[in-house]
N, C-alpha and C positions, 0 to 999 in steps of 0.2 A: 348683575347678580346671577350666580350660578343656578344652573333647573336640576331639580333631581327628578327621580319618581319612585311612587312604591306598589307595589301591590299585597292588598289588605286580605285578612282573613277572611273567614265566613263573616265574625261579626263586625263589619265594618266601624262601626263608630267606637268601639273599644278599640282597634285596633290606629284608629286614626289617633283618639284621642291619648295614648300610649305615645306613641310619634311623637307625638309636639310635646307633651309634657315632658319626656326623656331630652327631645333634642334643646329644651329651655335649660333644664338641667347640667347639659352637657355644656354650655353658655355658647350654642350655635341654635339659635332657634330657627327652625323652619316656618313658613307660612304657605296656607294651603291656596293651590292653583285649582285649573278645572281638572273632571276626574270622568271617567266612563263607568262602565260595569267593571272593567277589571284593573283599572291604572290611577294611580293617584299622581299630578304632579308637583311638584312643591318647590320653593322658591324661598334662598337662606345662603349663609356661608356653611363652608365645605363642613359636616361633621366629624369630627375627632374618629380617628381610627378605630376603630370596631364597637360603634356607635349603632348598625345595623344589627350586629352580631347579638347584641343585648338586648334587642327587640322580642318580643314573645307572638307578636299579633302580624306579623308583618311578613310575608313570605319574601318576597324580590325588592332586592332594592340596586339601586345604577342612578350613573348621572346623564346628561343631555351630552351629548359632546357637539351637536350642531343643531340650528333653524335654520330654515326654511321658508318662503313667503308661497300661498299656494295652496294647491295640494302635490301629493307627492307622486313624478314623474320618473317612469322607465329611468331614464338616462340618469335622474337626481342620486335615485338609490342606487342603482350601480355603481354609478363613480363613486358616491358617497361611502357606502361598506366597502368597497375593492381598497378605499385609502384607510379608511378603521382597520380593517384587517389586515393589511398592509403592513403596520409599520407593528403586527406582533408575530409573525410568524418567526420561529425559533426552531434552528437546524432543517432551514429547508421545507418545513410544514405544519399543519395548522389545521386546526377545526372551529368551525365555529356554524351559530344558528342566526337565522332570521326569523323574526316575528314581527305581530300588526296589531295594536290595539288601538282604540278612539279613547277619545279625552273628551267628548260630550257624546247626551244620545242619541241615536242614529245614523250616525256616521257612518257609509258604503266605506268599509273596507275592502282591501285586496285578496283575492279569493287565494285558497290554499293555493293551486295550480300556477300561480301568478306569483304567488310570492318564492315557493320552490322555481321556478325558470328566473326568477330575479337572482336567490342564491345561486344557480348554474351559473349564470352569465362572471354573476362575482367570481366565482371560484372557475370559470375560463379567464377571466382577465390577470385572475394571480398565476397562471399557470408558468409564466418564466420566471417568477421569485420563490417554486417550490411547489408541493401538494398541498393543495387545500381539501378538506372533507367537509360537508354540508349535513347538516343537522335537522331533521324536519320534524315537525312533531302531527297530530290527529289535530290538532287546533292551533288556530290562530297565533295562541301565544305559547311557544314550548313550554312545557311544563319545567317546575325547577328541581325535580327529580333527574331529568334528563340533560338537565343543565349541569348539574355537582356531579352525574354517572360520568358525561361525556369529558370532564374537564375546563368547561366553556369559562370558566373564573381565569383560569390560569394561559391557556391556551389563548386561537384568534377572537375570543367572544363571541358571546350571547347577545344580540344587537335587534332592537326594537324600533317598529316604525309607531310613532305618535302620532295622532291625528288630531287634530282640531279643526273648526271649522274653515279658518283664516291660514292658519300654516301648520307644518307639519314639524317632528323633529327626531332625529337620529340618538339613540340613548344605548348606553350598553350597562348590562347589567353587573354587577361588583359584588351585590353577595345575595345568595340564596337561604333557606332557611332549612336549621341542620336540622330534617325528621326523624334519621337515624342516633344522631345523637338524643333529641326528645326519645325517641321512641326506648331506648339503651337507658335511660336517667327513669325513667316513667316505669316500665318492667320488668326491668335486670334486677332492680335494687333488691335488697334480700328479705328485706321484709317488709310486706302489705296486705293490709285487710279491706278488702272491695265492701265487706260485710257495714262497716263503721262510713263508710262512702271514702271516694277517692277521688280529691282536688287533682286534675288533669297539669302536666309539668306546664304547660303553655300559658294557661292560665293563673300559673304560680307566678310565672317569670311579670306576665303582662300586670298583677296585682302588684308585685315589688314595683315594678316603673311608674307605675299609676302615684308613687307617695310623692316624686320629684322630688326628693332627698336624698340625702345619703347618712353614714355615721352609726347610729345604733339602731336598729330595728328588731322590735319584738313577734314575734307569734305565740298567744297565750292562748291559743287551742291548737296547738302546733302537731296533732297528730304524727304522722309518724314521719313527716319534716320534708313535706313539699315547698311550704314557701319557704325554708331556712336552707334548702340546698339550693335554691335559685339565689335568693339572697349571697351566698358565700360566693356562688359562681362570677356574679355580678361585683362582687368587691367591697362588699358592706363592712365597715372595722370591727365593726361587734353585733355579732348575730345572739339574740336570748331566745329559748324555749320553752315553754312551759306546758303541762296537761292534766288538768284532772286524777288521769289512769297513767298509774306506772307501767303499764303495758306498753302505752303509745311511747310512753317517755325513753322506752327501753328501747323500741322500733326508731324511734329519731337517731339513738346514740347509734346502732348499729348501722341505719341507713346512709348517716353521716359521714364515719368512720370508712365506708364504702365505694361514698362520692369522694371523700381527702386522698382515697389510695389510688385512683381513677384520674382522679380531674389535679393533684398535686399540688402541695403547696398552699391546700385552703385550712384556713385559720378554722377551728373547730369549734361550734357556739356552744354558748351555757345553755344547758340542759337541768331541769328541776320540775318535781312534781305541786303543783300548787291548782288550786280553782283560779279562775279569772279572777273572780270576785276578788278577791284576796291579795292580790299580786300588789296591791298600792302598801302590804305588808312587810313583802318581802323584797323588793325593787325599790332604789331609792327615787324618791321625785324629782323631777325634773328632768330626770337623763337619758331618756328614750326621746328620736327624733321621728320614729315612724313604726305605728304599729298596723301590721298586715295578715290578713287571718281572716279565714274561714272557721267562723263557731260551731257546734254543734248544730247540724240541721233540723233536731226532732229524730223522734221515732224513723226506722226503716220503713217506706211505703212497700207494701205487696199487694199486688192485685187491687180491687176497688175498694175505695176509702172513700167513707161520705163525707161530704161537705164540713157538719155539726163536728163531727171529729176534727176534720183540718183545721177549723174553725179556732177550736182547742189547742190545737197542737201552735196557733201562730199567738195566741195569745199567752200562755206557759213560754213562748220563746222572747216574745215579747219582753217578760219582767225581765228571764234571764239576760236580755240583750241592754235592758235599760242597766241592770247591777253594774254587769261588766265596762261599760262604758263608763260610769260615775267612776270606777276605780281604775279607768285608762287615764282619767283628766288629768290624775294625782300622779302619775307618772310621766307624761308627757314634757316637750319640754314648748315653751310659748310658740305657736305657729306650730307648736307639731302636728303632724296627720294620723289619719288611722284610712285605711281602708280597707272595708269590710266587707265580707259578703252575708245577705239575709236572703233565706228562702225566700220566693213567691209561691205557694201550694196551688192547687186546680189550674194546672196550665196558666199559673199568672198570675190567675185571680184574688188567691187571697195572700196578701202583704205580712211582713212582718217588721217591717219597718218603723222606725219611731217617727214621729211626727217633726215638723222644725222649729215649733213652742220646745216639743220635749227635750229634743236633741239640743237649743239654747239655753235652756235651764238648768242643763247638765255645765255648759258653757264652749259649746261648741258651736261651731258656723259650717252648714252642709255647704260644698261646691257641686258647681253642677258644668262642668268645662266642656260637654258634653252639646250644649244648650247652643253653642261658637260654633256649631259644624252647620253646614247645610243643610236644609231639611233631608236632601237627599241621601244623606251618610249617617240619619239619624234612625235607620231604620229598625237598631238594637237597644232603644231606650224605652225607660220607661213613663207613662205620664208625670213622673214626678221628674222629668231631669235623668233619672240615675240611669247608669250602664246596666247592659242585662248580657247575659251567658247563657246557651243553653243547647243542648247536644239535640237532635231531632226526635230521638226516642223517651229525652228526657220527661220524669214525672214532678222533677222540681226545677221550677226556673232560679237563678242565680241572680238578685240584682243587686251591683255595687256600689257601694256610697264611700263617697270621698267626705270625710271630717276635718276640719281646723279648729285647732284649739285656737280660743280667744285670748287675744295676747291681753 
């Protein structure tokens, strides 16, 4: 069975759990191997071409192209990259990088100085099939800035020593994670209000993959249309919108319109102004297979806010959260999903989340897919199972609930 690897975001267990729900999706499911501080490896048939590309949470991803029994030796890596690199050089030359991560912890890696004199030795042994140029980064593992600057996709590769405790393995990387595209979709677009809060593009994309469907998916607090421009980007046949405020509704049309002249070709979703509450009015039931949305969070926090108020502000979102949800069921269609995000106020502390009495009286089933990871990868969850989000300055945590309607 084929090895890949990834490397995960900040928030690892969102990011993991993204992965596997996407690559079940894709009908190539991966299963997770061991993993260090910065490397995930996994084990699965090949994914579907630009399978990585659609990831939100996942920075690097490549396959194994060789093991190793051991650990890893001067001569192993030399020869081993001198023949990777090898067989890609084009017109006589070639770039490429070497890097070292562990795949469990504490693993003695090979020190910078070690690892640049291994690259030398490669790029003297290519030296009668052309120029080779070496690629070195401040760390261990080059960064994938430096990777998508220098060409390393295209060119001799970006090629990783794995470590485990028993053997080692030669991987090159295949795709890195496009920040200036995010960064261009997230602050170019023409219109945004930081004022109303602003859903991060990465976290848009990682929410869509999070449903593991496909076909129609709604955002009925669709602001000014973060998850429905990942949504289109991703290939969804029917993107809906919906907002409270004609303001937002107008900010999506334009935002839209923005990404279809940019990115080409993308089917433009229905846009309309309605309350959540409402939508099982004006949406027929049954035909939605995924709804994906960040609700209104409450009031704008400034400066210090006591408790007794947050306290308020989670129970006022509360009702709001339970309405909306009664009038998602009636749209859904059996097995459909919804994922949502709900504040956590005081650093976490106070929830806003329904309970799983409430949320099955509604007639829903919470997943918690999350709960399948190692403890180790579950460092972004919350005591209930659910995913969490959260930026380091952040005053609201993010925590995300995955829904099933009961069939």
């Amino acid at each position: 069975m084929p090895l890949f690897f990834a490397e995960l975001g900040r928030h690892p267990a969102l990011s993991a759990t993204e992965l596997l729900i996407r690559s079940r999706a894709d009908g190539a499911p991966l299963a997770l191997g061991p993993f260090g501080p910065d490397i995930l490896l996994l084990e699965g048939s090949e994914p579907p071409a630009g399978f990585a590309a659609a990831l939100g949470g996942t920075i690097r991803f490549g396959q194994v192209l060789e093991t190793y029994g051991g650990s890893p030796t001067e001569t192993q890596v030399i020869e081993a990259v001198t023949a990777a690199v090898g067989t890609r050089i084009a017109a006589g030359k070639t770039t490429f990088g070497l890097s070292a991560a562990a795949l469990a912890p504490n693993i003695p890696l090979p020190s910078l100085p070690k690892l640049r004199a291994w690259g030398l030795s490669v790029k003297k042994s290519l030296k009668d099939r052309g120029s080779a140029r070496l690629i070195t980064g401040t760390g261990r593992l080059l960064s994938p800035v430096a990777v998508a600057k220098n060409g390393l996709l295209t060119t001799g590769g970006d090629f990783l020593i794995l470590i485990e405790r028993s053997r080692w393995h030669l991987a090159r990387t295949s795709f890195v994670h496009d920040f200036e595209g995010q960064a261009h979709r997230e602050f170019d677009r023409p219109v945004a209000n930081p004022a109303s809060g602003m859903l991060p593009v990465q976290l848009a994309r990682v929410l869509v993959n999070l449903s593991g469907t496909s076909g129609t998916l709604l955002d009925p607090f669709c602001g000014s249309g973060t998850v429905l421009g990942e949504a289109m980007l991703l290939g969804w046949q029917r993107v809906i919108g919906s907002d409270i405020s004609m303001q937002e509704v107008d900010a999506a049309r334009a935002n839209m319109a923005w990404l279809a002249n940019r990115a080409g070709r993308l089917r433009p979703p229905e846009l309309f102004v309605s309350s959540a509450e409402g939508l099982d009015r004006t949406l027929a039931r049954g035909t939605i297979d995924a709804i994906v949305t960040e609700p209104t969070l409450g009031p704008a926090l400034r400066g210090h806010t006591d408790s007794a108020k947050l306290t308020k502000n989670a129970d006022d979102l509360k009702k709001l959260y339970r309405r909306a949800l009664a009038a998602f069921i009636q749209l859904l269609k059996n097995n459909g999903r919804v994922v949502m995000v709900f504040p956590r106020f005081h650093e976490g502390r106070i929830p806003t989340t329904l309970s799983d009495k409430n949320l099955s009286t509604i007639g829903y089933t919470r997943l918690t897919p999350a709960r399948d990871l190692p403890a180790a990868l579950r460092t972004d969850t919350t005591p209930e199972g659910n995913l969490r989000y959260a930026r380091p300055d952040a005053k609201v945590v993010r925590e995300i609930v995955l829904l099933e309607k009961k069939s």
